[in-house]
C-alpha positions as CSV (number, residue, x, y, z in Angstrom):
1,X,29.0,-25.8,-171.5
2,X,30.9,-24.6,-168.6
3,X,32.4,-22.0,-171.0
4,X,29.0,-20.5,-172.1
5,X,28.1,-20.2,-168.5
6,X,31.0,-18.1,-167.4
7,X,30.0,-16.2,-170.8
8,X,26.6,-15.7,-169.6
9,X,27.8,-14.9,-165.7
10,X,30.2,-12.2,-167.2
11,X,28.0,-10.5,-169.4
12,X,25.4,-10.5,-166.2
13,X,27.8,-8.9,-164.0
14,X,28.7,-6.0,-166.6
15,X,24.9,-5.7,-166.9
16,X,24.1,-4.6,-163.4
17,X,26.9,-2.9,-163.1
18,X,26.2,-0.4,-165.3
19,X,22.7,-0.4,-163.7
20,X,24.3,0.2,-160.5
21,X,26.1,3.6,-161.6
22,X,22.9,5.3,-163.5
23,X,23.3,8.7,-165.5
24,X,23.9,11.6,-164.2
25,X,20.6,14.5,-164.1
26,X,21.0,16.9,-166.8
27,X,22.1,20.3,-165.4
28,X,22.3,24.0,-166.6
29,X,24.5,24.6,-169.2
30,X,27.6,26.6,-168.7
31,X,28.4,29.9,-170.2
32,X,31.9,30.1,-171.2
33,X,31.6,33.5,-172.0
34,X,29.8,35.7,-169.4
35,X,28.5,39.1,-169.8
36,X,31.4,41.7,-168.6
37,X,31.0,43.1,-165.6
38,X,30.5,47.0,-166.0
39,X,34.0,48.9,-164.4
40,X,34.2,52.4,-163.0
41,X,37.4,54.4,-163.4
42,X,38.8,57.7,-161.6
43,X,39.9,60.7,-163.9
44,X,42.1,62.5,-161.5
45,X,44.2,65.9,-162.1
46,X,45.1,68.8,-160.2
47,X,42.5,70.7,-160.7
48,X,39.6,68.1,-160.8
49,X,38.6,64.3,-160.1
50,X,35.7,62.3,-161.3
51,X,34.9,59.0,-161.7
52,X,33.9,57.6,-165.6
53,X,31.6,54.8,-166.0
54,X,32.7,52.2,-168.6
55,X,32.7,53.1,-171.9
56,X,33.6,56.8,-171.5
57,X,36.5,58.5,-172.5
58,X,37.8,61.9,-170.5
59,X,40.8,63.9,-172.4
60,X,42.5,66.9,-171.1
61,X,41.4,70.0,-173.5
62,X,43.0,72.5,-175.3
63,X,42.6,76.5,-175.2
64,X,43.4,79.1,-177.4
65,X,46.3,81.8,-176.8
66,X,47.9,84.5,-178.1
67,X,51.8,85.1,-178.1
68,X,53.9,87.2,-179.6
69,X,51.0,88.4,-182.4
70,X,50.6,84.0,-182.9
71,X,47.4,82.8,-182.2
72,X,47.9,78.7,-181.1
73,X,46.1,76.0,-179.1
74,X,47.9,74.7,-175.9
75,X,47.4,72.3,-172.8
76,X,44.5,73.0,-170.9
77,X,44.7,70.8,-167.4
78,X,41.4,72.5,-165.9
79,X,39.1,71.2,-168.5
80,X,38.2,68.4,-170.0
81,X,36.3,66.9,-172.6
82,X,34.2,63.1,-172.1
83,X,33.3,61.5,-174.5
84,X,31.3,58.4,-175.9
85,X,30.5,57.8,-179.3
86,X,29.0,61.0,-180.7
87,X,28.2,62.6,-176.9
88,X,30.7,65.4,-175.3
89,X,30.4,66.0,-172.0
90,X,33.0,69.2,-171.1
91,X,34.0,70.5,-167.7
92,X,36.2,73.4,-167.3
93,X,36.7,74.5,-163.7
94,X,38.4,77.6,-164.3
95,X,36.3,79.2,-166.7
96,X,36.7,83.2,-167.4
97,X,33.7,84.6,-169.0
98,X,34.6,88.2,-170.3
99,X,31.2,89.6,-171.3
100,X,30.2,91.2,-168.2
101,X,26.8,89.9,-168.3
102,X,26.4,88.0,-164.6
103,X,26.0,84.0,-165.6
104,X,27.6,84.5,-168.9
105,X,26.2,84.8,-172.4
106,X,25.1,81.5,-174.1
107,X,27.9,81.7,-176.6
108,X,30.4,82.0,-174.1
109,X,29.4,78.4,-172.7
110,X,28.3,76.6,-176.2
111,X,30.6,78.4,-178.8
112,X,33.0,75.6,-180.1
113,X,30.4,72.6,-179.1
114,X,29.4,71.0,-182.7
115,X,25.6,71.0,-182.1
116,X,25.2,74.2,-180.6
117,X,27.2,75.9,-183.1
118,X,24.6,73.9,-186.0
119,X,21.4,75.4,-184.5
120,X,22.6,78.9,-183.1
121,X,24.9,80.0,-185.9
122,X,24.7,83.8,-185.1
123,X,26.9,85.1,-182.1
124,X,26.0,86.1,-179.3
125,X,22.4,85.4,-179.4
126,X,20.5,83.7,-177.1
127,X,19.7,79.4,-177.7
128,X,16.7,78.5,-180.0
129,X,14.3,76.0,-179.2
130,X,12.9,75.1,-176.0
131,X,14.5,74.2,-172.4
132,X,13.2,71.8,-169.7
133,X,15.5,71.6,-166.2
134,X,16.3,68.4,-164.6
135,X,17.7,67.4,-161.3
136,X,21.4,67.3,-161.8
137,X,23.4,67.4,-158.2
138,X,22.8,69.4,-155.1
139,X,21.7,73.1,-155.9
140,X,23.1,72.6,-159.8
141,X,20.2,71.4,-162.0
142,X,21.0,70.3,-165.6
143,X,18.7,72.7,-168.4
144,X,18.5,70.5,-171.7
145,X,17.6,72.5,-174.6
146,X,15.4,70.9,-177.5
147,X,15.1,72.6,-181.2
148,X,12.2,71.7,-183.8
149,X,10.7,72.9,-187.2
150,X,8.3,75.4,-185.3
151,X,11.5,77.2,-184.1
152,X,12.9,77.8,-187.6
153,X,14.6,81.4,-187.9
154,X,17.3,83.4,-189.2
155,X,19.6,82.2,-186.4
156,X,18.2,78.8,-185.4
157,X,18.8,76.2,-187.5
158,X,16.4,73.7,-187.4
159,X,15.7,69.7,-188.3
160,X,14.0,69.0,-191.6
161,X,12.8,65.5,-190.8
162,X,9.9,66.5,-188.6
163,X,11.3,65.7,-185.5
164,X,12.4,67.4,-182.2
165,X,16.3,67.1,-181.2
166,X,18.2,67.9,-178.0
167,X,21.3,69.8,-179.0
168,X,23.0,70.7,-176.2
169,X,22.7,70.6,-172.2
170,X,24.4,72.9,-169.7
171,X,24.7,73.2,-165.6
172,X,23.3,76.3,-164.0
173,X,22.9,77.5,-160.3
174,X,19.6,77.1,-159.0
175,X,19.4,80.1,-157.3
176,X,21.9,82.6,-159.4
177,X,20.9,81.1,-162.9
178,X,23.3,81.5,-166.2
179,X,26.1,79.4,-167.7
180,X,28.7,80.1,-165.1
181,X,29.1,79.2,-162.2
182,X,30.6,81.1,-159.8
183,X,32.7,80.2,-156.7
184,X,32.4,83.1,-155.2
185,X,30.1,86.0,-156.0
186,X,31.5,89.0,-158.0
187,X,34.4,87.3,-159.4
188,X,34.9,86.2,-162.5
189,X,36.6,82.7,-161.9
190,X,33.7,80.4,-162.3
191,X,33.2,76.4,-163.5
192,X,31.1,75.6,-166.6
193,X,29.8,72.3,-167.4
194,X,27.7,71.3,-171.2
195,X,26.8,68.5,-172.9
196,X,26.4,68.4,-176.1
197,X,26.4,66.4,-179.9
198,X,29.4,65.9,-181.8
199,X,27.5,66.6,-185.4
200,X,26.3,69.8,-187.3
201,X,23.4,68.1,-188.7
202,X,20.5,68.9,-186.5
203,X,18.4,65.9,-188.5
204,X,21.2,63.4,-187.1
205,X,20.8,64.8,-183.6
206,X,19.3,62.8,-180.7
207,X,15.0,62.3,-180.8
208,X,13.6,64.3,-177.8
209,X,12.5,61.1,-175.6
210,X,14.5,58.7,-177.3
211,X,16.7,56.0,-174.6
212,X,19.7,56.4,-176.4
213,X,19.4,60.0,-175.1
214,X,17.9,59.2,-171.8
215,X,20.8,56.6,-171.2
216,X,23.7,59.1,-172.3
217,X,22.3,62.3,-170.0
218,X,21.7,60.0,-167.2
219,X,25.4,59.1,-167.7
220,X,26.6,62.2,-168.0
221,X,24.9,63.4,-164.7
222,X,26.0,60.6,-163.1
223,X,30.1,61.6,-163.9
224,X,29.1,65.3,-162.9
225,X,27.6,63.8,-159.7
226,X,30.9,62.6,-158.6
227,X,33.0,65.9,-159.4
228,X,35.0,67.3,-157.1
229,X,36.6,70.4,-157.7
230,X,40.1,71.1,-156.3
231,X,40.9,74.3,-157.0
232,X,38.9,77.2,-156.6
């Protein structure tokens, strides 16, 4: 008897003491893997410094030159090509236009850029399509240029899938216009800065409108934004 009774007694203090420590309330649950946190890095040369938002690649470009009747491609320290994905954003800060024509010609500016070379494949001519200007930084708006099936001609190629495309982008001078611009007036020594599309389909080209776009020009101006030019 005595032995059921301490039984009894036992199993009634294990009882209330697990009534005495209740559960715990249920809480968020934790994320073991968090979203990255976006980083910022600086691009920095001799000539130039910028800063890239992540995702973004910058890589020093080449030009072309001439030696001893060769023709090759070499270093290029003043410009620079940035890219992500299909997008090319170019800066060159000693750019030497040779045609004489104040602000450049277009071809001077886009020749070599994938998308511009698709829809304007006659040289020089003037680009095809339509342009709209958007704030870029201080007096330097950004011009985006736009090509569709109405503008179909012997030297614009055009999309065949009824849509309109952006092709290329370029900085300008607010006040002086053209594709250079200059540091100082009369001289030839200038900065040129495009954006274009590394395809030479025009129907795989951005839609006019379209957020990937809108995301990828906003970047783009945001990287020209923080350029700051060393030499002059």
């Amino acid at each position: 008897m005595k032995k059921l009774l301490f039984i009894i007694f036992g199993l009634s203090f294990l009882a209330a003491a697990c009534n005495s420590n209740p559960k715990p309330a249920a809480t968020s649950p934790v994320v073991s893997n968090p979203s990255p946190v976006l980083q910022k890095q600086v691009f920095e040369n001799d000539f130039m410094k910028f800063v890239i938002p992540n995702g973004w690649i910058a890589t020093e470009a080449t030009k072309q030159v001439r030696a001893n009747g060769i023709s090759k491609k070499v270093p290029n320290p003043a410009a620079v090509n940035i890219t992500k994905g299909n997008y090319i954003l170019y800066i060159n800060t000693q750019a030497q236009q040779a045609s004489g024509v104040e602000g450049g010609r277009f071809a001077e500016a886009a020749m070599g850029a994938p998308s511009a070379d698709a829809v304007v494949p006659v040289e020089p001519s003037p680009p095809c399509g339509t342009a709209e200007t958007n704030a870029a930084f201080a007096n330097h708006p950004r011009v985006d240029l736009f090509v569709s099936a109405k503008d179909k001609s012997d030297f614009c190629n055009v999309p065949s899938n009824g849509k309109t495309v952006w092709y290329f982008s370029y900085i300008t001078d607010q006040k002086a216009g053209g594709y250079f611009n200059y540091y100082v007036k009369n001289q030839a020594k200038a900065f040129v800065i495009t954006m274009a599309y590394n395809s030479k389909n025009p129907n795989n080209f951005p839609e006019k409108g379209s957020s990937d776009l809108k995301e990828a020009l906003n970047e783009m101006t945001g990287i020209v934004k923080s350029l700051e030019i060393k030499q002059k």
